[in-house]
Structures are given as structure tokens and as C-alpha cells.
MARVEXSE-689789 format. One record per residue: x, y, z of N, C-alpha, C, O in turn. Coordinates in Angstrom, 1 decimal, decimal comma. Example, Ala and Ser with C-alpha at 12.3 -4.5 7.8 and 13.67 -1.06 7.14 Angstrom:
2
{atom {13,2; -5,7; 7,8}; {12,3; -4,5; 7,8}; {13,2; -3,3; 7,8}; {14,2; -3,3; 8,5}} {atom {12,8; -2,2; 7,1}; {13,7; -1,1; 7,1}; {12,9; 0,0; 7,9}; {13,4; 1,1; 8,0}} 
***
This chain:
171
{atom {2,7; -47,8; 23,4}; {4,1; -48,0; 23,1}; {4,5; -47,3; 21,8}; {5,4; -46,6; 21,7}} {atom {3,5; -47,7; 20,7}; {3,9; -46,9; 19,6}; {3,6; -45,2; 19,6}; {4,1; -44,4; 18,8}} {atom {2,9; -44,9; 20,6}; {2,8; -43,4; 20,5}; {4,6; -43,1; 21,0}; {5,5; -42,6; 20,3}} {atom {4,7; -43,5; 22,2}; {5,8; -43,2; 22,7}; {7,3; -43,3; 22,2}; {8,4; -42,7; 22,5}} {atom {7,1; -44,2; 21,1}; {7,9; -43,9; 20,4}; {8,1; -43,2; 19,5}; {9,3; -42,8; 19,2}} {atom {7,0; -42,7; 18,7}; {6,8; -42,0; 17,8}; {7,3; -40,2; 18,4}; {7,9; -39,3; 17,8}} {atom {6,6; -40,2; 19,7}; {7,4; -39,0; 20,4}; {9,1; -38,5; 20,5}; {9,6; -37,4; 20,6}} {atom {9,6; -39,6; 20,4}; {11,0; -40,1; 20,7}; {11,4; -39,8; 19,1}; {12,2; -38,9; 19,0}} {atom {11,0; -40,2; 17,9}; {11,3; -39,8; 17,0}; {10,5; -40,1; 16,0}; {10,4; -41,2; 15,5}} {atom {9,5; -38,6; 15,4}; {8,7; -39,0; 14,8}; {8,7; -39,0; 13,4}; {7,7; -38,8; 12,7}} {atom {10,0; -39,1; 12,8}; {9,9; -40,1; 11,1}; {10,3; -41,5; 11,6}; {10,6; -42,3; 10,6}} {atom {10,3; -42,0; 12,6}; {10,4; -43,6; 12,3}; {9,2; -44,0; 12,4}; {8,3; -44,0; 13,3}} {atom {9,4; -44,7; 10,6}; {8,8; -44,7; 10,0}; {7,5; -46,5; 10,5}; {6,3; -46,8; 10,2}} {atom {8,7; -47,2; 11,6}; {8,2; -48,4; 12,1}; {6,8; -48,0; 13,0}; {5,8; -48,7; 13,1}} {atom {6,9; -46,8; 13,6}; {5,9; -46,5; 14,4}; {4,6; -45,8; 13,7}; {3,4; -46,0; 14,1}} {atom {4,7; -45,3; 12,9}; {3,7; -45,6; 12,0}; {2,6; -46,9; 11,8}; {1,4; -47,1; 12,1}} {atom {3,9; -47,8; 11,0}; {3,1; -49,1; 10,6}; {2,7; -49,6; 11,9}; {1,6; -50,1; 12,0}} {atom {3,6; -49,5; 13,1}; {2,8; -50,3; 14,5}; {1,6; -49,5; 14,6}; {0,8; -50,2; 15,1}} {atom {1,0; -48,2; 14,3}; {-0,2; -47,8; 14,3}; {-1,5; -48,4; 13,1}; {-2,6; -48,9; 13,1}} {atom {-0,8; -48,2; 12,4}; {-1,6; -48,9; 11,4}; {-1,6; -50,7; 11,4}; {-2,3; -51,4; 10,7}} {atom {-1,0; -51,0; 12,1}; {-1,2; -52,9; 12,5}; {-2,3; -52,5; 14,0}; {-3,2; -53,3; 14,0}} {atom {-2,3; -51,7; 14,8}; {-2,9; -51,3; 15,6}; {-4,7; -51,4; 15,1}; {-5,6; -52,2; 15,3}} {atom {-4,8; -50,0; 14,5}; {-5,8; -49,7; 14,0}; {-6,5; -51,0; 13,5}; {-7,7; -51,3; 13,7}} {atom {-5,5; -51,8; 12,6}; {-6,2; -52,7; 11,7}; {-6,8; -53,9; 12,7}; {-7,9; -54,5; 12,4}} {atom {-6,0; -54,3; 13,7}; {-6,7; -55,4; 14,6}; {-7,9; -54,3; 15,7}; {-9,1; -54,6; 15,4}} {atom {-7,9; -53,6; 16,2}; {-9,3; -52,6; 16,0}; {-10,5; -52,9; 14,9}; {-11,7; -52,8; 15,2}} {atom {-10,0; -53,1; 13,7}; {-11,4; -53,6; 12,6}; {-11,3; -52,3; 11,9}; {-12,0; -52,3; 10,9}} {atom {-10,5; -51,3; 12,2}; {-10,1; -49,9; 11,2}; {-9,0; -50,3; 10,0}; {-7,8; -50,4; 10,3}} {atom {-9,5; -50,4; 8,7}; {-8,3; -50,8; 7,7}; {-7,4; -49,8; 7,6}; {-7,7; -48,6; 7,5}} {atom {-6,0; -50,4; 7,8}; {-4,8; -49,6; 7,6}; {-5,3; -48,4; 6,0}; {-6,0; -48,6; 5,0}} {atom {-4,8; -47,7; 6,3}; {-4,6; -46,5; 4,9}; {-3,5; -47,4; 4,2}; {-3,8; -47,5; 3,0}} {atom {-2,3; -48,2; 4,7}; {-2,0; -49,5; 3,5}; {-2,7; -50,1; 2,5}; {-2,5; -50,2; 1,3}} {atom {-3,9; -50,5; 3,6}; {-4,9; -51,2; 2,9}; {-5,5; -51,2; 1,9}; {-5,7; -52,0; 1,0}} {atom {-6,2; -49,3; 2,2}; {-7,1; -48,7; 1,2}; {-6,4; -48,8; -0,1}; {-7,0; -48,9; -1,2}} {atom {-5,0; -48,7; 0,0}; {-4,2; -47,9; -0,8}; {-3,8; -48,9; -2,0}; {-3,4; -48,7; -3,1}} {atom {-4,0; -50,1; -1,3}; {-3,1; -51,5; -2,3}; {-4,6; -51,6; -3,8}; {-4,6; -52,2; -4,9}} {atom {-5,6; -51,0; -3,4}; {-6,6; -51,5; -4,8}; {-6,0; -50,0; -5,7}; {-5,7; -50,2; -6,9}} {atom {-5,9; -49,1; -5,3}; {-5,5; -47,7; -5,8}; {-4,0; -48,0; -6,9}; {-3,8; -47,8; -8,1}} {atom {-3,2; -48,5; -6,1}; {-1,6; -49,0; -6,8}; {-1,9; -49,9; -7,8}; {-1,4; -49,7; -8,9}} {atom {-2,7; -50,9; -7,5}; {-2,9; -52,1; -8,5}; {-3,9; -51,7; -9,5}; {-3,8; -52,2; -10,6}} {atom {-5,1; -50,6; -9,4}; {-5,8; -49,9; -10,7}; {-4,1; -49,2; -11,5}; {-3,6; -49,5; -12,6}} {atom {-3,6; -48,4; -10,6}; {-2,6; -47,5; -11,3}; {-2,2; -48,5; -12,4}; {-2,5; -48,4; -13,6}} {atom {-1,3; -49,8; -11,7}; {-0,7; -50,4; -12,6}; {-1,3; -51,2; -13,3}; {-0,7; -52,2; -13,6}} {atom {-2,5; -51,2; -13,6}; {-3,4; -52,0; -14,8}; {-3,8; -50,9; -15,8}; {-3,9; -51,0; -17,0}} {atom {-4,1; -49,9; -15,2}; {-3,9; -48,4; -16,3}; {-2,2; -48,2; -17,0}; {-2,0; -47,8; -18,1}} {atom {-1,2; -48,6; -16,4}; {0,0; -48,6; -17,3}; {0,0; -49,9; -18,3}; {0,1; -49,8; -19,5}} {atom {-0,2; -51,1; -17,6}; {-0,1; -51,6; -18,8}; {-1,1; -51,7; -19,7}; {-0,9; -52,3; -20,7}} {atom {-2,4; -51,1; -19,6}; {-3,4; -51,0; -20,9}; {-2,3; -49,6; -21,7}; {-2,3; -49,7; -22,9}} {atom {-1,5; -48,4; -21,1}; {-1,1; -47,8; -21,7}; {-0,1; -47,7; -22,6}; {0,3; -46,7; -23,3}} {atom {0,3; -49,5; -22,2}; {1,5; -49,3; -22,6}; {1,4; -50,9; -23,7}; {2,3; -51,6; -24,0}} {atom {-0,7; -51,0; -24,2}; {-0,7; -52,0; -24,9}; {-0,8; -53,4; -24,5}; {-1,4; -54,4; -25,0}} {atom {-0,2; -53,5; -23,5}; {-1,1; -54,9; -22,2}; {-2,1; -55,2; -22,0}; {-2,4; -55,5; -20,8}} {atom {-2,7; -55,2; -22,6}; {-4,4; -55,7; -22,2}; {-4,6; -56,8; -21,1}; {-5,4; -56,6; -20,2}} {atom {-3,8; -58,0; -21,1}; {-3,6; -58,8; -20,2}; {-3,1; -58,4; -18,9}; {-3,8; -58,6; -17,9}} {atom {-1,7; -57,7; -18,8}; {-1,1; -57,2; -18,2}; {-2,5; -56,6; -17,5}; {-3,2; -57,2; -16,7}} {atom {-2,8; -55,3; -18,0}; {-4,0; -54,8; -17,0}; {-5,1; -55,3; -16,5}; {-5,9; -55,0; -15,5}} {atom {-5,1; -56,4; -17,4}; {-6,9; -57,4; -16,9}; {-6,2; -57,6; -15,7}; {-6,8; -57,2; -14,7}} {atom {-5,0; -58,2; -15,5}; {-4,5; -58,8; -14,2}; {-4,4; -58,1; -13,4}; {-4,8; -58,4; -12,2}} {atom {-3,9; -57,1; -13,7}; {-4,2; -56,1; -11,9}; {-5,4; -55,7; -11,8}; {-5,8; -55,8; -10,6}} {atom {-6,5; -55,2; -12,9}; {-7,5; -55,3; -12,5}; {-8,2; -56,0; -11,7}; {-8,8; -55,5; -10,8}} {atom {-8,4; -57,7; -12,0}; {-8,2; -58,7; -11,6}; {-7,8; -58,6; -9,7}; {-8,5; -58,9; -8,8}} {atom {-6,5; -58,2; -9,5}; {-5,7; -58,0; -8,2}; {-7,0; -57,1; -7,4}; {-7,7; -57,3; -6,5}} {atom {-6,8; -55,8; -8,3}; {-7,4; -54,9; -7,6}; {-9,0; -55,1; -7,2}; {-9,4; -54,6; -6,1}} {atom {-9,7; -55,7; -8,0}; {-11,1; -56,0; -7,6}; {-11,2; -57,2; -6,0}; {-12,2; -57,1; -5,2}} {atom {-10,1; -58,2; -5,6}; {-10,4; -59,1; -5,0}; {-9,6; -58,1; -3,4}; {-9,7; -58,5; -2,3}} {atom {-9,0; -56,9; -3,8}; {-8,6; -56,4; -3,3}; {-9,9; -55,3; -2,1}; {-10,2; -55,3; -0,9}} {atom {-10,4; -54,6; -3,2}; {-11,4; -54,2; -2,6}; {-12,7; -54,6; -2,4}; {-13,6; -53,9; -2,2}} {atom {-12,8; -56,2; -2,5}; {-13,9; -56,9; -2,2}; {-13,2; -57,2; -0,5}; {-13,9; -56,9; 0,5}} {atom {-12,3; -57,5; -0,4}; {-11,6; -57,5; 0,7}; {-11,6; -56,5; 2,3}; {-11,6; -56,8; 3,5}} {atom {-11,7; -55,7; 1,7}; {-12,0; -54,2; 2,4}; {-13,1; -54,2; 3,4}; {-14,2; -54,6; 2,8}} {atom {-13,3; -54,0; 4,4}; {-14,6; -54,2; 5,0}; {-16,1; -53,0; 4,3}; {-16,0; -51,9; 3,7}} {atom {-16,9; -53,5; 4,6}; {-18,2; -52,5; 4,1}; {-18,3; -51,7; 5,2}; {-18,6; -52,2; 6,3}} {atom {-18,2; -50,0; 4,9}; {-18,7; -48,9; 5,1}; {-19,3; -48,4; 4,2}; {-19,3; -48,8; 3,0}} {atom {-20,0; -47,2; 4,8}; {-20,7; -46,0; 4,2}; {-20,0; -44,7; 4,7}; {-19,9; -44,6; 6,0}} {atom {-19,4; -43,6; 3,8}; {-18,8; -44,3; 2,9}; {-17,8; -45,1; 2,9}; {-17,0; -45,2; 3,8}} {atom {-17,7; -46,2; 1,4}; {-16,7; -46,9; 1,4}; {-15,2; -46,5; 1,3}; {-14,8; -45,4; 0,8}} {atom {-14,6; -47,2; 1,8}; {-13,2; -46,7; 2,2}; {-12,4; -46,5; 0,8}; {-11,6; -45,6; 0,8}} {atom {-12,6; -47,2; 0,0}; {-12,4; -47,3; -1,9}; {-13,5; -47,3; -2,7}; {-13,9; -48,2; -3,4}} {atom {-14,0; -46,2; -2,7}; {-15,1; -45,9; -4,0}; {-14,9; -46,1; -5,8}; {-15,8; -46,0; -6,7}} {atom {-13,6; -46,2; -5,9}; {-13,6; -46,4; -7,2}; {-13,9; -47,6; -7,8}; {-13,4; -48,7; -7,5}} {atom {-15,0; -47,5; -8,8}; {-15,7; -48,8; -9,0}; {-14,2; -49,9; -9,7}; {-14,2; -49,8; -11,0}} {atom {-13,6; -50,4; -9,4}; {-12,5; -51,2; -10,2}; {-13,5; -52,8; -10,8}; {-13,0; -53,3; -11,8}} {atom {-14,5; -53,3; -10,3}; {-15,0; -54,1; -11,0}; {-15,9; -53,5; -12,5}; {-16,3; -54,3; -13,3}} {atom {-16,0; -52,2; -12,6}; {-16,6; -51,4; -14,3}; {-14,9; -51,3; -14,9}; {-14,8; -51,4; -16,1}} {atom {-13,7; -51,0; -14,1}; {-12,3; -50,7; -14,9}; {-12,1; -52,5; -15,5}; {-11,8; -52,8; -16,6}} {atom {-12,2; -53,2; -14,7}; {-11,8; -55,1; -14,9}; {-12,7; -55,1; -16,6}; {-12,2; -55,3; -17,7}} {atom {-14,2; -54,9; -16,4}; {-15,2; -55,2; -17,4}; {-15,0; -54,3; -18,4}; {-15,4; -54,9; -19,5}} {atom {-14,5; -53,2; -18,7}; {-14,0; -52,0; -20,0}; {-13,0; -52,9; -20,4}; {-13,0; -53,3; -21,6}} {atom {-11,6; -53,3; -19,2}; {-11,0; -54,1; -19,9}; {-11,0; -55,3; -20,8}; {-10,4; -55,5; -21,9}} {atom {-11,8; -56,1; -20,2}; {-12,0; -57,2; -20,5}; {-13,3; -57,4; -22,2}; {-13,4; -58,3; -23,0}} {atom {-13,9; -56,5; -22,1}; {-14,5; -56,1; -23,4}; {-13,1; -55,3; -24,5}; {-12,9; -55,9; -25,6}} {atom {-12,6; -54,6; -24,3}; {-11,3; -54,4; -24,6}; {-10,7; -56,0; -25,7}; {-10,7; -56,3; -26,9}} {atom {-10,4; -56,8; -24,5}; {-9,6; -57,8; -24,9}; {-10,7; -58,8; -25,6}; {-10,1; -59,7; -26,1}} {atom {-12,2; -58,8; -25,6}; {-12,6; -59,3; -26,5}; {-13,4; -60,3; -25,8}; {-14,4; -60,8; -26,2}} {atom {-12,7; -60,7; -24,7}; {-13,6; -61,3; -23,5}; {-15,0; -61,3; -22,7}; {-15,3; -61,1; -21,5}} {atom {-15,8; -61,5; -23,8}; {-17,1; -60,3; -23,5}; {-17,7; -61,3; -22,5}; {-18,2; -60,7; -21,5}} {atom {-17,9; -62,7; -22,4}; {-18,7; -63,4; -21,3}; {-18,0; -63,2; -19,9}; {-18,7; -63,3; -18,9}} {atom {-16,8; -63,0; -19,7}; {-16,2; -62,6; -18,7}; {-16,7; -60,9; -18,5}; {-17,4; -60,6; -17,6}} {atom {-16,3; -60,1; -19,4}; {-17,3; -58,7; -18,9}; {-18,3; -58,5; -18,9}; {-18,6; -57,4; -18,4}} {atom {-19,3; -59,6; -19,5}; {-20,5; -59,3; -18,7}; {-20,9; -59,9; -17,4}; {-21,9; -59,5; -16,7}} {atom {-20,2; -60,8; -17,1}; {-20,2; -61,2; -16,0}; {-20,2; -60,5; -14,7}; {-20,9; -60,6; -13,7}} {atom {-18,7; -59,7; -15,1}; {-18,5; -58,6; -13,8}; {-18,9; -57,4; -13,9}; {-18,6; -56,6; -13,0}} {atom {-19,9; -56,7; -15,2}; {-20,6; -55,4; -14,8}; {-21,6; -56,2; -14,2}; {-22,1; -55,6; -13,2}} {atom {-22,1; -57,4; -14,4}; {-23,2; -57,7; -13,6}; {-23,2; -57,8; -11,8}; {-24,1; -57,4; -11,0}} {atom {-22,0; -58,3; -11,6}; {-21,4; -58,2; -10,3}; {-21,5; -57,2; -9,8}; {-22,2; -57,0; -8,8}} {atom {-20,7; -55,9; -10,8}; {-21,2; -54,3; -10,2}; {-22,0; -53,9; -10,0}; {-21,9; -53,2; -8,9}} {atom {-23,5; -54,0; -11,1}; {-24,1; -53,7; -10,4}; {-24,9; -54,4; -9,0}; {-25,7; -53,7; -8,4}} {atom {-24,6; -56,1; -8,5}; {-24,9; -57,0; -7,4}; {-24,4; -55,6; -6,3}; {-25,0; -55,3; -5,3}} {atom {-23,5; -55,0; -6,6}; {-23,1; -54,0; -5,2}; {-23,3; -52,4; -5,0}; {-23,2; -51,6; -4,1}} {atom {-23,8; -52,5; -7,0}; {-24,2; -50,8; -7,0}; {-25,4; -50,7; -7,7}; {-25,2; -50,4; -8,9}} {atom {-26,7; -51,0; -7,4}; {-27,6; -51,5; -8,6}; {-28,2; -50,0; -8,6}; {-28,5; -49,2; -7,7}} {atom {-28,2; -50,0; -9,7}; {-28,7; -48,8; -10,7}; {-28,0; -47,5; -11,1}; {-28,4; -46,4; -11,2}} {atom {-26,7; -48,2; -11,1}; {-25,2; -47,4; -11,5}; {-25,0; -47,6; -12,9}; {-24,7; -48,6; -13,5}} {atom {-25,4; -46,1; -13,4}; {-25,3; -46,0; -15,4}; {-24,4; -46,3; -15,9}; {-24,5; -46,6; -17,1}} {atom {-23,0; -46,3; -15,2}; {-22,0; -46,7; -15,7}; {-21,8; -48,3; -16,3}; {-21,1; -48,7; -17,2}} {atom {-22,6; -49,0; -15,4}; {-22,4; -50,5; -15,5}; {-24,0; -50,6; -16,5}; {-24,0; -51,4; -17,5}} {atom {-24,7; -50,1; -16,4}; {-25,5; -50,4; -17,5}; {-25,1; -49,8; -18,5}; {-25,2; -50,7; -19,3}} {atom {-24,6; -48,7; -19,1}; {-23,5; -47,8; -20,4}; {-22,4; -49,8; -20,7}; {-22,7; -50,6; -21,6}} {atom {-21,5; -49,9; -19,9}; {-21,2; -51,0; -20,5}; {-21,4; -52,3; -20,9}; {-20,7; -52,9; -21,7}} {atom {-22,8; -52,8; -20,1}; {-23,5; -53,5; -20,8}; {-24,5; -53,3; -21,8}; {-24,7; -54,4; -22,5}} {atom {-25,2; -52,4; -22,2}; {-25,2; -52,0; -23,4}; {-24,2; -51,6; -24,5}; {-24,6; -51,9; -25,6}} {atom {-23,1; -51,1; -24,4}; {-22,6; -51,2; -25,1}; {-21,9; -52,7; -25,7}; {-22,1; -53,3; -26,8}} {atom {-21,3; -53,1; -24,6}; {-21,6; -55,1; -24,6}; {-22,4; -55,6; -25,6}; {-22,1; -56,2; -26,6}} {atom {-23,3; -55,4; -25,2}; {-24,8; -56,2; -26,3}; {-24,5; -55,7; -27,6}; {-24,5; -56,4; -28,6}} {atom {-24,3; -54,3; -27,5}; {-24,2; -53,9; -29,1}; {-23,2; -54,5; -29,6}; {-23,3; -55,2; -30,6}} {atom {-22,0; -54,3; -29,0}; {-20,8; -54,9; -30,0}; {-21,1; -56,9; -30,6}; {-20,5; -57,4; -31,5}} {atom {-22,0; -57,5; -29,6}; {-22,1; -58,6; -29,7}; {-23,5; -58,5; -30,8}; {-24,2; -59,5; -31,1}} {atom {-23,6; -57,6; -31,1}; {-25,1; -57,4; -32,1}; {-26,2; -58,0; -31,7}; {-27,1; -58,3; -32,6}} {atom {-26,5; -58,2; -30,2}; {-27,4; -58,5; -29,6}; {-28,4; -57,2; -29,0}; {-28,4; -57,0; -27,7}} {atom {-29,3; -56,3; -30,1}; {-29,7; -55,3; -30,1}; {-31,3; -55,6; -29,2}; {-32,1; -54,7; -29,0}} {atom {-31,5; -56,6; -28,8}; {-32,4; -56,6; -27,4}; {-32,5; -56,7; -26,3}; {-33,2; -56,1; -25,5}} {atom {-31,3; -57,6; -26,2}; {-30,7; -56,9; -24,5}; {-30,4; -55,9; -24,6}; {-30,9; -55,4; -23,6}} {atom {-29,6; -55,0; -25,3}; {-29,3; -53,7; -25,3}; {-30,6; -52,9; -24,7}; {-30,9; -52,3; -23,7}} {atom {-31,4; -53,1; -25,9}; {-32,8; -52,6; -25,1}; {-33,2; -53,0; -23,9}; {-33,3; -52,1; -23,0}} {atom {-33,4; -53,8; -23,6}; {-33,9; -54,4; -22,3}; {-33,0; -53,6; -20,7}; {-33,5; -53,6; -19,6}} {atom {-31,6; -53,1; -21,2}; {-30,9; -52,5; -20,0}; {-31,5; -51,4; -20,2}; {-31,7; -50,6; -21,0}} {atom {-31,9; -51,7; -18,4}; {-32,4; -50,5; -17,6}; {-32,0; -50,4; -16,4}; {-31,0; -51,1; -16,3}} {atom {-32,5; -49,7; -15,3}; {-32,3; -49,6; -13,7}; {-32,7; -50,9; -13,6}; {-33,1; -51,5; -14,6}} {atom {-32,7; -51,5; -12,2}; {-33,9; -52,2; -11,7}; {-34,6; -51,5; -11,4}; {-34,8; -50,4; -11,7}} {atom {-35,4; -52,2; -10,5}; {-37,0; -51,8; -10,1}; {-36,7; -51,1; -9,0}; {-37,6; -50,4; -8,6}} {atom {-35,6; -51,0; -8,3}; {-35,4; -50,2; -6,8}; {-35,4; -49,1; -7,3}; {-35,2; -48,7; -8,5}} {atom {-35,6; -48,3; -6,0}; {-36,0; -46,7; -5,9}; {-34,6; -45,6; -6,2}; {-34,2; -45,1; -5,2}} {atom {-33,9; -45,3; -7,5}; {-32,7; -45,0; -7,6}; {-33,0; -43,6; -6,2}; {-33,9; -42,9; -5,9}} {atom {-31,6; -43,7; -5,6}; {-31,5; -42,7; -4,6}; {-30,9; -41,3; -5,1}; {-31,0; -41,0; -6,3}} {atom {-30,2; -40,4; -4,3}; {-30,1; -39,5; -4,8}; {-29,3; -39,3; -6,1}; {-29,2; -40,5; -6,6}} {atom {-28,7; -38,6; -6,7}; {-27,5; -38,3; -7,9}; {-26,4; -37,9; -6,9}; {-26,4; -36,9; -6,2}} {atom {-25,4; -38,7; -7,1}; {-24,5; -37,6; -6,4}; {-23,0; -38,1; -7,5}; {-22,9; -39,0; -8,3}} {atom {-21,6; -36,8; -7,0}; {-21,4; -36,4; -8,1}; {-20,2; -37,8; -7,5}; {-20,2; -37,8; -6,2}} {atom {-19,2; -38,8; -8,2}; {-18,1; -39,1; -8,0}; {-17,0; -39,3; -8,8}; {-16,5; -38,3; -9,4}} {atom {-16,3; -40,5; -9,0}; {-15,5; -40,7; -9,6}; {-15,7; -41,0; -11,0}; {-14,8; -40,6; -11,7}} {atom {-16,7; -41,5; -11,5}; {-17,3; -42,5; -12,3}; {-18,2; -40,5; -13,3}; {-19,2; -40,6; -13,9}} {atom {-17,6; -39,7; -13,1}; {-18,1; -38,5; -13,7}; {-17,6; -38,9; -15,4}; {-16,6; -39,3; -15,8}} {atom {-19,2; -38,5; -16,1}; {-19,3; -38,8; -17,6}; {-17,8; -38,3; -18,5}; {-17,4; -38,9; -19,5}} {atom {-17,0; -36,9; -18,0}; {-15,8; -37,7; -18,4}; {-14,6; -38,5; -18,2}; {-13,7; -38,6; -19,1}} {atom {-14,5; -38,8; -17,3}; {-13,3; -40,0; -16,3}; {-14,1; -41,2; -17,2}; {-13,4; -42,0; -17,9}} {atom {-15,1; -41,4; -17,2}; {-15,5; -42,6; -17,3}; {-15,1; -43,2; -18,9}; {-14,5; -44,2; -19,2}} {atom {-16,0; -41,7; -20,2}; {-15,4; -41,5; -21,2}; {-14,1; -41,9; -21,7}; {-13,7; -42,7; -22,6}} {atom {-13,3; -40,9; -21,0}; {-11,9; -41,2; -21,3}; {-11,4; -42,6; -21,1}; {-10,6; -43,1; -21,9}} {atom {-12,0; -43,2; -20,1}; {-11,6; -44,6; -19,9}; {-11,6; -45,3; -20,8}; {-10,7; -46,1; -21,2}} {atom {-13,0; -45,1; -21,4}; {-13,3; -46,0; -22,3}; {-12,4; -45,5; -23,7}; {-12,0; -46,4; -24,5}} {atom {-12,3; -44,1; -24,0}; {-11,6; -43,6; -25,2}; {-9,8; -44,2; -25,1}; {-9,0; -44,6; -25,9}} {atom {-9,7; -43,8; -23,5}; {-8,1; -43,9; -23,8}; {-8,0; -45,2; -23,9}; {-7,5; -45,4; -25,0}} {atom {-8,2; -46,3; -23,4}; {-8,1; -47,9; -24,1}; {-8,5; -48,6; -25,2}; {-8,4; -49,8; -25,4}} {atom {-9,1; -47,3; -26,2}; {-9,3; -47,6; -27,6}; {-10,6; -48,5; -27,2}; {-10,7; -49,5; -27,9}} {atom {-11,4; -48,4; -26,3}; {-12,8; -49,2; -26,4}; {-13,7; -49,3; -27,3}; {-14,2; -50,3; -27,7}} {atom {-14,0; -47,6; -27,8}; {-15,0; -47,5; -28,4}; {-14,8; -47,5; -30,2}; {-15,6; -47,3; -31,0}} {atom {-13,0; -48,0; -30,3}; {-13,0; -48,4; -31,8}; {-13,2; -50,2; -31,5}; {-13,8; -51,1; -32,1}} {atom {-12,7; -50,3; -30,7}; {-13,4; -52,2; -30,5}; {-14,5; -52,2; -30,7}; {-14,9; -52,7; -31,8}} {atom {-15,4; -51,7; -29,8}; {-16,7; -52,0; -29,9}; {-17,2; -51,7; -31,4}; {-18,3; -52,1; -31,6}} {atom {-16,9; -51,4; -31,9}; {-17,8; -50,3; -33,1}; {-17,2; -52,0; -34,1}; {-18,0; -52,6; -34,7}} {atom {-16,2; -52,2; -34,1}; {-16,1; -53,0; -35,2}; {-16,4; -54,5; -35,1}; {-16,3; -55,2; -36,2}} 
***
């Protein structure tokens, strides 16, 4: 039915979404879907840029329960780690038992992702707890290959630079 319409005229825009409600009772997530953790990082990147810290924890916040949401593939349908963007923030705002909480989470889903150990060490240091610092390592599993993604040493950097993390932490 929705093809057929979509033949009949194809910018209406309703036959679309009847594909995509299609797809999604299938067990295929709408590209809506993917797309709502993507909108809600956007808008937790404006308001950290615009000095919101809270404001961003909260869509962070949105966006993490969002892509826990998501069904599990390989690959995942939303690779961007938003539970390491929630934990930068939330060290940011000074909230450190809440960000250690959720790099720990990150890595429960990515274990032996440097990213999430980079912010739990850094974590520990700002809290002047210089042996857990030491103590963060991999786990014991067999890290797999290297491959290159989102979370590349400068995206990740900048993250941390453009939200003024790394003058938090230092003081």
C-alpha cells in the first residue's frame, strides 16, 4: 500500500513514514530512530556551548536511554559512544560519582575502550586519587582488532578541550 502510493506521488512525505512504521514492526529501526540519539547529542553539544552544563547533561542523559533503546547489532546502528559524551559532561559539572559511574557502564558495553579508561583516569586524578589512576587498565579480555571511528584521539580531544574539561580537571 505504501509502495503504491509512494508511486502515485513520491515526496509524500506520509509514505515514507508508513515505510519506516513498516520496517520498524519488521524489528528494522526506523532511520527516525537512529537519528533521535544523533539530535539529542547535537543539542547537549549546544547547550555545553552555550555554557549549560545541565542543559547538556540532560540531553545527554535523553540521548544515552535513547541508544540503549536501539536494538543490538554488529554493526551498531549508533556508534557514537554518548554514554563517554554524558561522563566528560558530568565530570565537567563536577559530578564525578555520577561520571564514574557511567564510564563504567561504557565500558559494561565496550570493555577495553581507551576512551573510557582516558576518562577514568583522568577522573581519579582530578579527585587526587593517584592509585586508581594507576590501577586503570584494559581488562583481562583479548583486546580485538584497532579500528579507526568516531572516538578518533582528536574528536575525542576536542571534546574534552571544547567544554573546558581539561582546565576543570587540572584545578
Amino acid at each position: 500500500m505504501f509502495r503504491r502510493a509512494q508511486k502515485l506521488d513520491p515526496r509524500c512525505a506520509m509514505c515514507f513514514w508508513g515505510e519506516a512504521i513498516v520496517l520498524k514492526d519488521a524489528g528494522i529501526p526506523a532511520a527516525l530512530d537512529v537519528l533521535k540519539p544523533a539530535r539529542t547529542v547535537v543539542e547537549g553539544r549546544i547547550g555545553q556551548s552555550q555554557d549549560d552544563t545541565e542543559l547538556g547533561i540532560a540531553h545527554f542523559e535523553e540521548a544515552v536511554d535513547l541508544q540503549d533503546s536501539l536494538p543490538y547489532t554488529e554493526p551498531p546502528h549508533w556508534y557514537y559512544p554518548v554514554r563517554q559524551a554524558l561522563a566528560a559532561a558530568l565530570v565537567h559539572a563536577g559530578r564525578f560519582d555520577e561520571a564514574e559511574d557511567q564510564f563504567l557502564r561504557a565500558l559494561e558495553r565496550a570493555p577495553n575502550n581507551g576512551w573510557s579508561y582516558y576518562g577514568l583516569l583522568e577522573l581519579y586524578k582530578a579527585r587526587g586519587n593517584l592509585d586508581a589512576a594507576r590501577r586503570q587498565k584494559p581488562s583481562s579480555r583479548k583486546p580485538g582488532p584497532v579500528t579507526a571511528h568516531c572516538c578518533s584521539s582528536r574528536s575525542f580531544s576536542c571534546g574534552w578541550i571544547d567544554t573546558g574539561l581539561r582546565s576543570a580537571l587540572r584545578t
